[in-house]
The first five atom37 places (N, CA, C, CB, O) and aatype in JSON, in Angstrom:
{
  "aatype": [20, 20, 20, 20, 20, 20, 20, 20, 20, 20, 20, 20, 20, 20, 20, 20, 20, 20, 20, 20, 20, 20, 20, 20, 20, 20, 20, 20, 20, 20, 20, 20, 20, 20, 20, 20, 20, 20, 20, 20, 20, 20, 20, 20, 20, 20, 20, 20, 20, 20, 20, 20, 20, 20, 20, 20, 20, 20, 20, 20, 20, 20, 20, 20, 20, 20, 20, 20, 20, 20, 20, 20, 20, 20, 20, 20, 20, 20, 20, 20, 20, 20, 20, 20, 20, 20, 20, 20, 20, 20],
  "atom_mask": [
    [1, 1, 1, 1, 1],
    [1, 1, 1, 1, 1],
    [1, 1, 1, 1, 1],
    [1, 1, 1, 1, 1],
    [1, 1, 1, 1, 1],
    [1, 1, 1, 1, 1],
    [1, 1, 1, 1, 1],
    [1, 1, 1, 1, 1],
    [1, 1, 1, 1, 1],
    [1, 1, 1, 1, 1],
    [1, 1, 1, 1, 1],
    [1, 1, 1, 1, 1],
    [1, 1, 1, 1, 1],
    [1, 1, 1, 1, 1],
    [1, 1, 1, 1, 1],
    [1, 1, 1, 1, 1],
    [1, 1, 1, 1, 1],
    [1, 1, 1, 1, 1],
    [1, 1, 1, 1, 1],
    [1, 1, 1, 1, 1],
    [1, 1, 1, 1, 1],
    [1, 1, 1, 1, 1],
    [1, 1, 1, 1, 1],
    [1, 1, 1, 1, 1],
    [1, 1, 1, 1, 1],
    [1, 1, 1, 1, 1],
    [1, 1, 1, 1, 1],
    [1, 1, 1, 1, 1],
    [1, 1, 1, 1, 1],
    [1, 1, 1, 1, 1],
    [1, 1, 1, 1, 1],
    [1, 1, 1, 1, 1],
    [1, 1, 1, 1, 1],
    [1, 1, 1, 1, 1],
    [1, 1, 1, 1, 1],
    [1, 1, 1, 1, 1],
    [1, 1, 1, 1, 1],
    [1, 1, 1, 1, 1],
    [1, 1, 1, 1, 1],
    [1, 1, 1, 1, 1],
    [1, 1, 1, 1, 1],
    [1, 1, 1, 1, 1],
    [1, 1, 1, 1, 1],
    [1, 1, 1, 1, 1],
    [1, 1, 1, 1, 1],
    [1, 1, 1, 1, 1],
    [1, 1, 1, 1, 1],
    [1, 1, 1, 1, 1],
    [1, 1, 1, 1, 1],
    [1, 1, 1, 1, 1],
    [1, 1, 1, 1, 1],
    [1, 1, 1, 1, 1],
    [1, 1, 1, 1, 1],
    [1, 1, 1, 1, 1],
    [1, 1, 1, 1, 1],
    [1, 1, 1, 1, 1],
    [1, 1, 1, 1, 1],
    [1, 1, 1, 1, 1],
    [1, 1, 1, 1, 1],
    [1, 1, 1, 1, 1],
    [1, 1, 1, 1, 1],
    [1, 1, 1, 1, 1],
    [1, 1, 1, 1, 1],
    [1, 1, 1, 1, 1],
    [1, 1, 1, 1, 1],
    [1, 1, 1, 1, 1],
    [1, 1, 1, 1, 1],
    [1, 1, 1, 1, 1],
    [1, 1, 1, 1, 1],
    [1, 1, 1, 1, 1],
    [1, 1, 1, 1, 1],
    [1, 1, 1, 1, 1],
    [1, 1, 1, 1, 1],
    [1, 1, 1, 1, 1],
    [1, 1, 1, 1, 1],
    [1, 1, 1, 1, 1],
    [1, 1, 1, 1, 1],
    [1, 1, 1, 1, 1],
    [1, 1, 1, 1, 1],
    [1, 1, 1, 1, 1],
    [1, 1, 1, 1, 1],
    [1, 1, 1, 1, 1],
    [1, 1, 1, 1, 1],
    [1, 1, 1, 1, 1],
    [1, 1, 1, 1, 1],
    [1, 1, 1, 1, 1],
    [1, 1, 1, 1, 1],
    [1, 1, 1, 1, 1],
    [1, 1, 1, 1, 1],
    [1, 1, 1, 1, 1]
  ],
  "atom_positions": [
    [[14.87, -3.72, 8.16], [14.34, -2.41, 7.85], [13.12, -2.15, 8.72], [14.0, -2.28, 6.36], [12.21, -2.98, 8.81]],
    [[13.13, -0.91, 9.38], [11.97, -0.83, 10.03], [11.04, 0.45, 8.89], [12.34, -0.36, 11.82], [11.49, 1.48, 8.41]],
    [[9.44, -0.25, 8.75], [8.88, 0.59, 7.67], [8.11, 1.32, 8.75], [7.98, -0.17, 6.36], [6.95, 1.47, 8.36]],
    [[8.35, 1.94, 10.17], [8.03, 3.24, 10.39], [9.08, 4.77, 10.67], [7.27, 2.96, 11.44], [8.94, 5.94, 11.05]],
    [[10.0, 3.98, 10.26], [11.06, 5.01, 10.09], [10.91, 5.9, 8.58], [12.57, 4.18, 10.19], [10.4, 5.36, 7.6]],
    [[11.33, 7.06, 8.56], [10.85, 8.32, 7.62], [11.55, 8.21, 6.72], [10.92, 9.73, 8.05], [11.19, 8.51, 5.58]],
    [[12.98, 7.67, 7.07], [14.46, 7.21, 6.12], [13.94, 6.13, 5.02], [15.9, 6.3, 7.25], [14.34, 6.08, 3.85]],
    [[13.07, 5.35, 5.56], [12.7, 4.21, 4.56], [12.77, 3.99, 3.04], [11.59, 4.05, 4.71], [11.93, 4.62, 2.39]],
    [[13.4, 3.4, 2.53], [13.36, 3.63, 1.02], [12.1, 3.55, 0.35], [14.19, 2.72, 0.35], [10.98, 3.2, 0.73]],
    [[12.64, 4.02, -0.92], [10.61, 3.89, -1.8], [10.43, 2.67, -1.59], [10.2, 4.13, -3.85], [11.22, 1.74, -1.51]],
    [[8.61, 2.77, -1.43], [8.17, 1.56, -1.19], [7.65, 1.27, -2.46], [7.27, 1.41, -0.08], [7.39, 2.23, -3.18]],
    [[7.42, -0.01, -2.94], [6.81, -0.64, -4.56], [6.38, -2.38, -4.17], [8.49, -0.61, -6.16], [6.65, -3.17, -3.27]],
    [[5.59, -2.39, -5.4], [4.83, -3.89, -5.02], [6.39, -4.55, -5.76], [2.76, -4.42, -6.06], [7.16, -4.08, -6.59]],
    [[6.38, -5.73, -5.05], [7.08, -6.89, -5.69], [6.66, -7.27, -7.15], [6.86, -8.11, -4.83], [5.45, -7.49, -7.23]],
    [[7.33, -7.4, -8.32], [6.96, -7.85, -9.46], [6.02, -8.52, -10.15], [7.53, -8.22, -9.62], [5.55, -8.27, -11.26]],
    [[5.66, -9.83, -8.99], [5.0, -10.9, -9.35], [3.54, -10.47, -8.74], [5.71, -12.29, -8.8], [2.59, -11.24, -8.83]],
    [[3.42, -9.2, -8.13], [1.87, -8.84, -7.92], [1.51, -7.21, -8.84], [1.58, -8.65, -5.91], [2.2, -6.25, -9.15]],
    [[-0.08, -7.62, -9.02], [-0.2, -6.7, -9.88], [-1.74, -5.95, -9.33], [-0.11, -7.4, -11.42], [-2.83, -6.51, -9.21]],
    [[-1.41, -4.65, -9.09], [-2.67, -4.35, -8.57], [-3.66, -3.67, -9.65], [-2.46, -3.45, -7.37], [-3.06, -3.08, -10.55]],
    [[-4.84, -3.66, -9.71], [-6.15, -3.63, -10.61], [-7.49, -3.51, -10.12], [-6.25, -4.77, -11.32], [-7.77, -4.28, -9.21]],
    [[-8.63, -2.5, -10.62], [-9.3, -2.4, -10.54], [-10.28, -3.49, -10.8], [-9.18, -1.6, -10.84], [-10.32, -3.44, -12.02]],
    [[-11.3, -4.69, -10.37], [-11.19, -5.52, -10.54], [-13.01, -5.44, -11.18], [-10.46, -6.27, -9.41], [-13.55, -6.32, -10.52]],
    [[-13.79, -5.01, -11.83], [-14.96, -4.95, -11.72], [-16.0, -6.09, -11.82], [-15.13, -4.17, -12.43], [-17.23, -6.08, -11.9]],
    [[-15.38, -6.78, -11.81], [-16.87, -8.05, -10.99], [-16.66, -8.1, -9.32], [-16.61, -10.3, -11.62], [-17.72, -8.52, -8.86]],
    [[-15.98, -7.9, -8.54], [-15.32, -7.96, -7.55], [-16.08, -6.6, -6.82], [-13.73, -8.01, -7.88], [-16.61, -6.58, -5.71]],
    [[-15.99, -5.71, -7.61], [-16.16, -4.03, -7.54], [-15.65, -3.38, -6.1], [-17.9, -3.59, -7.72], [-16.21, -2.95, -5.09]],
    [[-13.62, -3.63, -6.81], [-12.81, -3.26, -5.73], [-11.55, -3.41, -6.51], [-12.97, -4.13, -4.35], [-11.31, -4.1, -7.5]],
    [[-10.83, -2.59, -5.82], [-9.46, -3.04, -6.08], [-8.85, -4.44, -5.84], [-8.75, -2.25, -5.39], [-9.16, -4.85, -4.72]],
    [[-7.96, -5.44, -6.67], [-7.71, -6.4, -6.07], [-5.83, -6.64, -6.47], [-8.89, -7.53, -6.51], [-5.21, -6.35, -7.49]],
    [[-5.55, -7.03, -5.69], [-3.87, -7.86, -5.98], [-3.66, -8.98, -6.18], [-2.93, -7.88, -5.03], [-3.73, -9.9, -5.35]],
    [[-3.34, -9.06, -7.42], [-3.21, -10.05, -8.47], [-1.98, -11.39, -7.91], [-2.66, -9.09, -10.0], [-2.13, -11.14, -6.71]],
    [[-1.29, -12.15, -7.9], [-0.36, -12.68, -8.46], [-0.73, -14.63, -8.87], [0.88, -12.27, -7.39], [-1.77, -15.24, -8.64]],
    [[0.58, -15.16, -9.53], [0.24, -15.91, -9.68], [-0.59, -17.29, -8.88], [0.97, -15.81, -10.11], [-1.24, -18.21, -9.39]],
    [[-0.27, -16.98, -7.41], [-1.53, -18.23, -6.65], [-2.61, -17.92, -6.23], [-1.21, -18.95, -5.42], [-3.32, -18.75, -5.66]],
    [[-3.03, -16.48, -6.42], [-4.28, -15.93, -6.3], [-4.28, -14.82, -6.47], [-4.85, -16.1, -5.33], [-3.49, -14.14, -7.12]],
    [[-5.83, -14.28, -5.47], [-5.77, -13.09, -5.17], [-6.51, -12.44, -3.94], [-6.08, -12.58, -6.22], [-7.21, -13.17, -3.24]],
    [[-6.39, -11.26, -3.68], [-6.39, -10.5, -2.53], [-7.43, -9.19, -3.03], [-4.74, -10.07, -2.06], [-6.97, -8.21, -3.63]],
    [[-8.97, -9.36, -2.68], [-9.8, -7.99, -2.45], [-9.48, -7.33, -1.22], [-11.34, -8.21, -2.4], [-9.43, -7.6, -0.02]],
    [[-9.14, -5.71, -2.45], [-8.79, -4.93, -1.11], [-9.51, -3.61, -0.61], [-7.4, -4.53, -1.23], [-9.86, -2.9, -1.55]],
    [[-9.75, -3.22, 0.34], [-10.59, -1.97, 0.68], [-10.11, -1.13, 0.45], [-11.0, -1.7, 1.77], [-8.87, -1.17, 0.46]],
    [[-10.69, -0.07, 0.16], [-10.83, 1.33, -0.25], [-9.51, 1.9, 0.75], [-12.57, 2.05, 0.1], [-9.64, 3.12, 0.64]],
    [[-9.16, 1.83, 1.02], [-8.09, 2.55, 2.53], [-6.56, 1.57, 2.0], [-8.94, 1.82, 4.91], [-5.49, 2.15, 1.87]],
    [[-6.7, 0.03, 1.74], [-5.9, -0.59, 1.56], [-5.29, -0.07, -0.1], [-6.42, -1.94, 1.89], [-4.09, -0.11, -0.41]],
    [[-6.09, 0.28, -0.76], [-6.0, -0.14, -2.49], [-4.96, 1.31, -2.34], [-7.93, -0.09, -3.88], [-3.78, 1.3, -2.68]],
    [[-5.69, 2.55, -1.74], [-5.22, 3.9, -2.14], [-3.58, 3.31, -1.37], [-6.31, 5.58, -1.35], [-2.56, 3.37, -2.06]],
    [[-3.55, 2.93, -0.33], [-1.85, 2.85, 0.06], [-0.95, 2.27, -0.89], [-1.55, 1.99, 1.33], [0.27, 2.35, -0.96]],
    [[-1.72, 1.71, -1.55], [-0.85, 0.37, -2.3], [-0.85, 1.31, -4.05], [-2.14, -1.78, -2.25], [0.13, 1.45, -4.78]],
    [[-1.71, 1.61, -4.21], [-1.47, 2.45, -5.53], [-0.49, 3.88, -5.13], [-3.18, 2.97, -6.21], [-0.51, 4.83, -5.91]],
    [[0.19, 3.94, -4.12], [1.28, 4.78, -3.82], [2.68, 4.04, -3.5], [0.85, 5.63, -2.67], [3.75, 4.65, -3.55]],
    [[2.59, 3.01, -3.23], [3.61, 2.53, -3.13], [4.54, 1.48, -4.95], [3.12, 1.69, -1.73], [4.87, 0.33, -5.24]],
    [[4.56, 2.83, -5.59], [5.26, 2.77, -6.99], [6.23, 3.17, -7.19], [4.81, 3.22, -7.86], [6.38, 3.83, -8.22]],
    [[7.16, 2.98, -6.44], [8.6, 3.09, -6.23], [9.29, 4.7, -6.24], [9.25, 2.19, -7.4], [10.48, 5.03, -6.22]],
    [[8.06, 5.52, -6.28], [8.13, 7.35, -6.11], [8.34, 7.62, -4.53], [6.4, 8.3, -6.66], [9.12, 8.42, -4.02]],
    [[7.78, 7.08, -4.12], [7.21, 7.56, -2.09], [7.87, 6.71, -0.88], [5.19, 7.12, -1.68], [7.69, 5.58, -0.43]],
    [[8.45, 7.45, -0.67], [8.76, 7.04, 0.78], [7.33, 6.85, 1.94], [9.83, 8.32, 1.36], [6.22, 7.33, 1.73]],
    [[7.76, 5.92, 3.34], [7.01, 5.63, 4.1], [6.22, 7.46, 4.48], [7.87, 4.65, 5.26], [5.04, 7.82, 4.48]],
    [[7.07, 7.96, 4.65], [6.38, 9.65, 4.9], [5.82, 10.22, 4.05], [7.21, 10.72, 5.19], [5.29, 11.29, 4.34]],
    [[5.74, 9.79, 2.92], [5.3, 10.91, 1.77], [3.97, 9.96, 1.34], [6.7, 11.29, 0.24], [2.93, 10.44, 0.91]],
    [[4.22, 8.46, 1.54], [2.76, 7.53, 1.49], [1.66, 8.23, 2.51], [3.07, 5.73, 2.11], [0.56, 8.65, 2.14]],
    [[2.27, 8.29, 4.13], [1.41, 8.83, 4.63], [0.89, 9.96, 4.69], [1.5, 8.63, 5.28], [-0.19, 10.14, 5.26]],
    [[1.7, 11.1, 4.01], [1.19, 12.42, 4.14], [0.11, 12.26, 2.69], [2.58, 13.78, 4.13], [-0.94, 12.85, 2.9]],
    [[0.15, 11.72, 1.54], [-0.28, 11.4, 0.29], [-1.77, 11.19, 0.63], [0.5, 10.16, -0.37], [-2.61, 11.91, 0.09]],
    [[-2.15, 10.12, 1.62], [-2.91, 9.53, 2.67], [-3.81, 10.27, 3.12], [-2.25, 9.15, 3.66], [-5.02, 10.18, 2.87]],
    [[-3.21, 11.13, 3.9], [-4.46, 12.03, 4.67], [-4.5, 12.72, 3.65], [-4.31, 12.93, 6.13], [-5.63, 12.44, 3.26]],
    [[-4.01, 13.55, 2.8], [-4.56, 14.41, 2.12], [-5.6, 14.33, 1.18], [-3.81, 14.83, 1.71], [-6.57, 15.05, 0.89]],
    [[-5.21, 13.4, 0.82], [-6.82, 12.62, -0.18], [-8.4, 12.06, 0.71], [-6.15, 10.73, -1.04], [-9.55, 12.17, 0.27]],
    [[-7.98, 11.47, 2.01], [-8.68, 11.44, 2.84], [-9.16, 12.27, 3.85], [-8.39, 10.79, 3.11], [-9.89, 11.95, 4.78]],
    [[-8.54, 13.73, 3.52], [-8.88, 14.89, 3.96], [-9.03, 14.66, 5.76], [-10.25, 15.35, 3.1], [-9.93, 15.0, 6.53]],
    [[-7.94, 14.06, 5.95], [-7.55, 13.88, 7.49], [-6.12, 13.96, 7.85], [-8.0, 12.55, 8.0], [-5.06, 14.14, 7.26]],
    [[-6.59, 13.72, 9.23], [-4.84, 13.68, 9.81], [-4.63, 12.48, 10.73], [-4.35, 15.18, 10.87], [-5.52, 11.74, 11.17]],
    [[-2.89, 12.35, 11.04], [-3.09, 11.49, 12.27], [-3.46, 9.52, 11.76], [-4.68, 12.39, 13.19], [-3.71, 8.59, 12.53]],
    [[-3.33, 9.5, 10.05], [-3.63, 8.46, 9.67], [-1.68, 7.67, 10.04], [-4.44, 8.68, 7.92], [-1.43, 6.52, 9.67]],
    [[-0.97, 8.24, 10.52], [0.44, 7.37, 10.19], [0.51, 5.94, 10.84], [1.8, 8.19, 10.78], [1.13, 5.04, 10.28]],
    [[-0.1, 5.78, 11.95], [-0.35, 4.44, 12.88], [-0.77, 3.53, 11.92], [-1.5, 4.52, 14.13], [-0.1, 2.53, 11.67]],
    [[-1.8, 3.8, 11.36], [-2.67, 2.93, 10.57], [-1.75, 2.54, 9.1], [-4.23, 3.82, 10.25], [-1.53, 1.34, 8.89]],
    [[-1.35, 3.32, 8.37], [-0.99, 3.4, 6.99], [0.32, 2.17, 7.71], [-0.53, 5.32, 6.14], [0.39, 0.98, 7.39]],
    [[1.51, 3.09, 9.03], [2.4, 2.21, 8.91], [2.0, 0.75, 9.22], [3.39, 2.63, 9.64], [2.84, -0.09, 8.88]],
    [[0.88, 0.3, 9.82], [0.82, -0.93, 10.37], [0.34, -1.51, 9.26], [0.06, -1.12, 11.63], [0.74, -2.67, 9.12]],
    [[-0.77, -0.94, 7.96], [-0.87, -1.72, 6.75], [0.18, -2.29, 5.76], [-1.53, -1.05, 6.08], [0.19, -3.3, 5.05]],
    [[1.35, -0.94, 6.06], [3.08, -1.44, 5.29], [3.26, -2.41, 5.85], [4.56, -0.57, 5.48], [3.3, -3.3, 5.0]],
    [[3.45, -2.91, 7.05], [3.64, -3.78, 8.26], [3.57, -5.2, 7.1], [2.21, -3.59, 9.78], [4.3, -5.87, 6.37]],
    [[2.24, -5.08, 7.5], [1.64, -6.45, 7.27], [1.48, -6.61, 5.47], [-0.03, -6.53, 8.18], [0.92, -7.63, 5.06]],
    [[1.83, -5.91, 4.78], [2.02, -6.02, 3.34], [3.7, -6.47, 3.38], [1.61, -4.42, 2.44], [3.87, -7.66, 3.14]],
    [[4.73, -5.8, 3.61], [5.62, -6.11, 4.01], [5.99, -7.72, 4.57], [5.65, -5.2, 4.69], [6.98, -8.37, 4.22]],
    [[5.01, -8.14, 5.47], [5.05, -9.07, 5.82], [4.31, -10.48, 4.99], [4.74, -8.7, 6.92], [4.9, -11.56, 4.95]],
    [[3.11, -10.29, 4.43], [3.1, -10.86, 3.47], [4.04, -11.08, 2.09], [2.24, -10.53, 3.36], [3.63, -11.77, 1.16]],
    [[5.08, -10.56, 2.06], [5.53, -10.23, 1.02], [5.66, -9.77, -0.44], [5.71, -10.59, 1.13], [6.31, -10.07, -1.44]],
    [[4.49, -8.68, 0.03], [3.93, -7.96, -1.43], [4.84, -6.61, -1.67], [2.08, -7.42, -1.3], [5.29, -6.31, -2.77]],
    [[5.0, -6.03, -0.75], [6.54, -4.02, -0.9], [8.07, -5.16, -1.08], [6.89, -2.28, 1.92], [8.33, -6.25, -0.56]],
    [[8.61, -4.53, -1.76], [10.21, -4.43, -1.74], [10.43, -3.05, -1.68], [11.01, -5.07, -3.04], [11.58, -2.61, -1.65]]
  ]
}
């Protein structure tokens, strides 16, 4: 599957991770059972869209609009990338 194609199915975290506001941390973080992962402000908002509603296009348009920009798709797809690649999206 390539996750910069528009066709892409909804994206969603894998089961065994759980994302959360984490407040000693004071950040979003991703949970699962061998640890965890603090994530930035840019990372947390992609990942609290990827809940099995949004496609790769509708994550990124979701994206700029809250970030009141444009031109974010490079970035958003290369964070799917490497979430993807860690194996946190199905």
């Amino acid at each position: 599957m390539n996750p910069a194609s528009p066709a892409s199915p909804h994206l969603q975290l894998k089961p065994r991770f759980r994302l959360q506001w984490e407040p000693a941390q004071n950040a979003h973080v991703l949970l699962y059972p061998e640890g965890m992962v603090k994530l930035n402000l840019s990372s947390a908002e992609i990942l609290k869209r990827c809940d099995g509603t949004r496609d790769l296009a509708k994550i990124v348009e979701d994206i700029e609009a809250a970030f009141n920009t444009e031109n974010l798709g490079d970035e958003v797809r290369g964070f799917i990338g490497e979430a993807q690649r860690r194996g946190w999206l199905e």
